[in-house]
C-alpha positions in Angstrom: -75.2 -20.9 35.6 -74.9 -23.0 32.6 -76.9 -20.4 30.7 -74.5 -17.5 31.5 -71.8 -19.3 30.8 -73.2 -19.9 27.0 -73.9 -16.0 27.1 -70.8 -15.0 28.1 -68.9 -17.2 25.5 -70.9 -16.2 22.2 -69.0 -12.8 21.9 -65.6 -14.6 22.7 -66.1 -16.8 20.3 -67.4 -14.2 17.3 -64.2 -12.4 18.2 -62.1 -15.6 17.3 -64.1 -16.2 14.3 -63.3 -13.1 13.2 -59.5 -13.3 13.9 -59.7 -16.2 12.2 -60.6 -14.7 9.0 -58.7 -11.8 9.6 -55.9 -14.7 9.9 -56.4 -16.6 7.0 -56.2 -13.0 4.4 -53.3 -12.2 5.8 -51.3 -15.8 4.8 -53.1 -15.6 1.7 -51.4 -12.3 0.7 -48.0 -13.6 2.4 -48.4 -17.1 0.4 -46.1 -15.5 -2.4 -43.2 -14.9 -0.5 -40.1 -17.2 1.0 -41.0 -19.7 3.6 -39.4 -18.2 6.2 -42.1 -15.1 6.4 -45.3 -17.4 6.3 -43.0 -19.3 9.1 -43.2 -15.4 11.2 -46.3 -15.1 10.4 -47.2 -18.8 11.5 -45.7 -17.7 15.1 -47.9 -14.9 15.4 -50.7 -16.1 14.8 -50.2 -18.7 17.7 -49.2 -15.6 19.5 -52.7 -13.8 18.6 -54.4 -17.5 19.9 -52.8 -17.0 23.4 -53.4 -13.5 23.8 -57.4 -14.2 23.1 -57.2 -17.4 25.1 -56.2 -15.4 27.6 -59.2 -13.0 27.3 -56.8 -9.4 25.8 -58.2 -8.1 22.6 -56.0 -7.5 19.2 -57.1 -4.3 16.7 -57.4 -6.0 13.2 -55.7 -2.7 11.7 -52.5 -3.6 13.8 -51.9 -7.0 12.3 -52.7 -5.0 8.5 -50.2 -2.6 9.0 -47.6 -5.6 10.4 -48.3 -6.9 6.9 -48.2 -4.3 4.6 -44.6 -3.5 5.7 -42.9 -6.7 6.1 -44.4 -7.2 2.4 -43.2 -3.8 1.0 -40.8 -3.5 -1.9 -38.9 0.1 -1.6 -38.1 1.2 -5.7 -35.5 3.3 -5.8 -36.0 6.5 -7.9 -34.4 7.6 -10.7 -31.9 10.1 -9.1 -30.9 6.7 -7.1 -30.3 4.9 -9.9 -28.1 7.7 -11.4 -26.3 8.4 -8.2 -24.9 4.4 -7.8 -24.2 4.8 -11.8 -21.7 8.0 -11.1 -20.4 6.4 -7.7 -19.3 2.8 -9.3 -18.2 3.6 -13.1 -15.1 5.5 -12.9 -14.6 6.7 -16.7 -11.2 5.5 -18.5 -8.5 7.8 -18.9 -7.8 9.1 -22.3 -5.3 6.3 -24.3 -1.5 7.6 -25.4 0.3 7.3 -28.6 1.9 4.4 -26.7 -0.8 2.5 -25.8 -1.7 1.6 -29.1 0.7 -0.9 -29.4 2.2 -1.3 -25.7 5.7 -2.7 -25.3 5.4 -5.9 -23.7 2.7 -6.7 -27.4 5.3 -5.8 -29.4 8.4 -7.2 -27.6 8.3 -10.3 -24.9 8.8 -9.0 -21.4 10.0 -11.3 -19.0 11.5 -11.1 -15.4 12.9 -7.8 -15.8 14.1 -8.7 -19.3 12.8 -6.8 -22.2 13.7 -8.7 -26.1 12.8 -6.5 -28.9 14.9 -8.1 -32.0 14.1 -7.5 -35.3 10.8 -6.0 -35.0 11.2 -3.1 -36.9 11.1 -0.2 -34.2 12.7 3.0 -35.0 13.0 4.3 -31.7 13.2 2.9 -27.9 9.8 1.9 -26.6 8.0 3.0 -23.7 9.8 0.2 -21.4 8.3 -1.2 -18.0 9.4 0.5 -15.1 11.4 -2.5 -13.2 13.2 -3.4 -16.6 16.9 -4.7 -15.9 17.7 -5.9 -19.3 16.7 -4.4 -22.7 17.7 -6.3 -26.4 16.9 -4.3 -29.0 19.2 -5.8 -31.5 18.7 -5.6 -35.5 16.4 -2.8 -35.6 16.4 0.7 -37.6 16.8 2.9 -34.5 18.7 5.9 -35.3 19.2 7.9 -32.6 19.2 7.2 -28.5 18.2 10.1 -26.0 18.1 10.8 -22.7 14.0 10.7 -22.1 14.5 6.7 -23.7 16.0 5.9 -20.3 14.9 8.4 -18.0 12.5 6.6 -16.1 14.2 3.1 -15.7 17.2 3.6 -13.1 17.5 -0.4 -12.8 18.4 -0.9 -16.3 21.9 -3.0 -16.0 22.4 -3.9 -19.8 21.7 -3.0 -22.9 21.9 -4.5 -26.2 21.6 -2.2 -29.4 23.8 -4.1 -31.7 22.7 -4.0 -35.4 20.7 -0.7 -35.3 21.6 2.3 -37.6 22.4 5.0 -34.5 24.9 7.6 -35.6 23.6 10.2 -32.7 23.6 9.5 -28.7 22.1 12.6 -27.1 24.1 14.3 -24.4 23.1 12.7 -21.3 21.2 9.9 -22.3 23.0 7.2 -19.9 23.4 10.2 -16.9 20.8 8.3 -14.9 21.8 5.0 -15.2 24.0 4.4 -12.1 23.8 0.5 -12.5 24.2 -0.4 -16.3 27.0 -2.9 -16.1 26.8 -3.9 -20.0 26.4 -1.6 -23.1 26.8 -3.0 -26.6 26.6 -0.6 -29.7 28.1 -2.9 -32.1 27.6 -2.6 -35.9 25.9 0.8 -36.2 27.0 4.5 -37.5 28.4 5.6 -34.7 31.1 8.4 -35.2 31.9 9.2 -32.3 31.4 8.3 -28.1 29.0 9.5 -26.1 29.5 9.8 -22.0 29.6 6.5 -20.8 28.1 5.5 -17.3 30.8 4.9 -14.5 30.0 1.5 -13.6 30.0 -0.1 -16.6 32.5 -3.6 -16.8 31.7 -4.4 -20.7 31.6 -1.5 -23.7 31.0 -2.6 -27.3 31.1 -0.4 -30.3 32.7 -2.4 -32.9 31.5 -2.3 -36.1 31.5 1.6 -36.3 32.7 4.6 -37.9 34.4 6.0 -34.7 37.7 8.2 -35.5 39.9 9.1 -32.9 38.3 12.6 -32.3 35.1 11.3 -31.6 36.6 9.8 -28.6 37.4 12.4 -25.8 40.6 12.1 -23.9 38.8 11.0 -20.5 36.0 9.0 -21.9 37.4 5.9 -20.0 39.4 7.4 -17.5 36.8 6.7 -14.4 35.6 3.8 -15.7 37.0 1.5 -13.1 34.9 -1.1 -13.4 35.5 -1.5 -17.3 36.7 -4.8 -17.8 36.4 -5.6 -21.5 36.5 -3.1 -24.4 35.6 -3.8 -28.0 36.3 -1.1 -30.8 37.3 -3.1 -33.1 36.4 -2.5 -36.7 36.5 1.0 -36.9 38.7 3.9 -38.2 40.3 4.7 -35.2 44.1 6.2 -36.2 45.3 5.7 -32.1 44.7 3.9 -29.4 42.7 5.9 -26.9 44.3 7.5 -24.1 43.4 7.0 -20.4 42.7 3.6 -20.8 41.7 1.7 -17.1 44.1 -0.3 -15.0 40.9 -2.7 -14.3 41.3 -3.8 -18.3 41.5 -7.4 -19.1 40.1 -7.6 -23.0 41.4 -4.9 -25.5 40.3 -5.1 -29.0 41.6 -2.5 -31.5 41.6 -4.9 -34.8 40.9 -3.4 -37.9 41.5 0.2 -37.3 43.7 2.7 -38.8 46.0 2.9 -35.8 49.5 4.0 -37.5 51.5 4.4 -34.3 52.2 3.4 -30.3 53.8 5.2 -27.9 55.6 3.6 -24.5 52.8 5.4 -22.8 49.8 3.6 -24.7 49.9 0.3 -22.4 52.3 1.1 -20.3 54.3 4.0 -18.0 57.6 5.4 -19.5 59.1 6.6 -16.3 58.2 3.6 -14.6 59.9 0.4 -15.5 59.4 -1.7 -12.4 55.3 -1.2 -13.5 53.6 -4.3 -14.6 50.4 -4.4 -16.1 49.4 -7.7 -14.7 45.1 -7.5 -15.6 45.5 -7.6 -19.4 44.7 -10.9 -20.7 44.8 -9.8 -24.5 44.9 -6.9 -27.0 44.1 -7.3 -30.1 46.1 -4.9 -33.1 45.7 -7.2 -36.2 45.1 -5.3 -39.2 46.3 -1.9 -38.7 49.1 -0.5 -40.2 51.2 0.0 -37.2 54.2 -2.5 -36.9 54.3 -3.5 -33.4 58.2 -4.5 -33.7 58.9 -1.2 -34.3 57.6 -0.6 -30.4 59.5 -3.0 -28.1 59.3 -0.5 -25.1 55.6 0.1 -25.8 54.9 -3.9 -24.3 57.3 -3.9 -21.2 54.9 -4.0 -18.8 52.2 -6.6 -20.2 52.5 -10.3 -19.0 51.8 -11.0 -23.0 52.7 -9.4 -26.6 49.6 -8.1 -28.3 48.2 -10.2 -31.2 49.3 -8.2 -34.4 52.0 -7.9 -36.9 55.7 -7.2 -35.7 57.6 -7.6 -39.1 
């Protein structure tokens, strides 16, 4: 009994000896890799121990193969390659004129504000989209057109004092239904351009505006306009249609010769009173405001000028 028992065990035992080394090549080849595959590997191996323990029979080839793809590297080909190159590099679009020098370089740009002063430009830059505010004072820009402006609807001021402008294209503040503030002070303007209808402030002083370059219902609508600067020019009248929403006239240092009761105020209306008009400014023009008693009847205060 003993005997068979010895007999029967030799082939069991060749079979573990075998698995064994079977075993041993197999953590060999997995020695190079990360702990936690020689750890799976560990765990079947005590698997394999059971399942001979318990008398079933494991194909050597099986455990190979388990191997040879847990350890396999995949290389992607060439085409692969090229493929991920074209799907993550998107190429650059072609740079402007502009974008040599962008705006917000040149100028500072801040919180809507836009401050180009005295950096030489000759024309209005490309400005940012959500720009409110725009200084572009003591520059050599010579003319402003509609395409400056056309893309920046929120624009509420602009500042172009000390430029050398002496041509506003038609149109050029059409789209600009907010601008509150536009200053063209000391330029070469010679005459007005169509001013936007909410505008409270208008500054062209400084000038070489006449009289004709101001058309008859350039202010008219504008009845918002609060202040109005045109002093320094060569203006030979006041202009006509002026707003009632007026507080600030200056007409100083023109070549106004004359003043009708109709300038400030209504002729067939005495009982009208012009009670908005803070001051007006006539000093050094010709016209002799004494001359014009009926021209003032309606103003809470005498313009500042000469009367003798």
């Amino acid at each position: 009994m003993i005997m068979e028992q010895i007999i029967l065990k030799k082939p069991f035992l060749a079979k573990i000896m075998r698995i064994n080394t079977w075993m041993e090549k197999v953590l060999r080849s997995l020695s190079k890799h990360r702990d936690q595959d020689i750890c799976e590997v560990e765990q079947n191996s005590t698997a394999l121990n059971r399942q001979m323990e318990s008398g079933r029979t494991v194909q050597p080839e099986h455990l190979w193969e388990t191997a040879e793809k847990e350890t396999m590297i995949i290389v992607p080909d060439e085409k692969s390659f090229q493929l991920q190159k074209d799907e993550t590099i998107t190429p650059l679009p072609p740079k402007k004129e502009n974008d040599e020098m962008p705006t917000c370089l040149l100028c500072v740009c801040l919180s809507g504000s836009v401050y180009c002063e005295e950096v030489d430009i000759d024309a209005v830059p490309p400005l940012p989209k959500e720009s409110a505010y725009l200084y572009a004072r003591f520059n050599k820009i010579k003319k402003l057109t509609a395409k400056d402006f056309a893309d920046i609807p929120n624009l509420r001021r602009l500042d172009f004092t000390g430029n050398l402008i002496e041509d506003i294209e038609d149109g050029t503040f059409s789209k600009l239904s907010l601008l509150e503030e536009l200053t063209l002070a000391e330029n070469q303007l010679l005459k007005l351009p169509v001013l936007p209808p909410k505008l409270t402030l208008f500054n062209a002083k400084y000038n070489k505006i006449k009289s004709r370059g101001i058309k008859a219902n350039t202010f008219k609508k504008l009845h918002n306009l609060s202040f109005l600067y045109l002093d320094h020019n060569a203006l030979e009248s006041v202009p006509l249609n002026l707003p009632e929403s007026l507080r600030v006239i200056h007409l100083q240092f023109n070549n106004i010769t004359s003043i009708t009761d109709d300038t400030f105020c209504k002729a067939n209306d005495t009982s009208y009173i012009r009670d908005r008009i803070e001051e007006i400014r006539l000093e050094g023009n010709p016209v002799i405001l004494g001359k014009h008693p009926n021209s003032f009847i309606c103003l809470k205060r005498l313009p500042i000028g000469s009367y003798i």
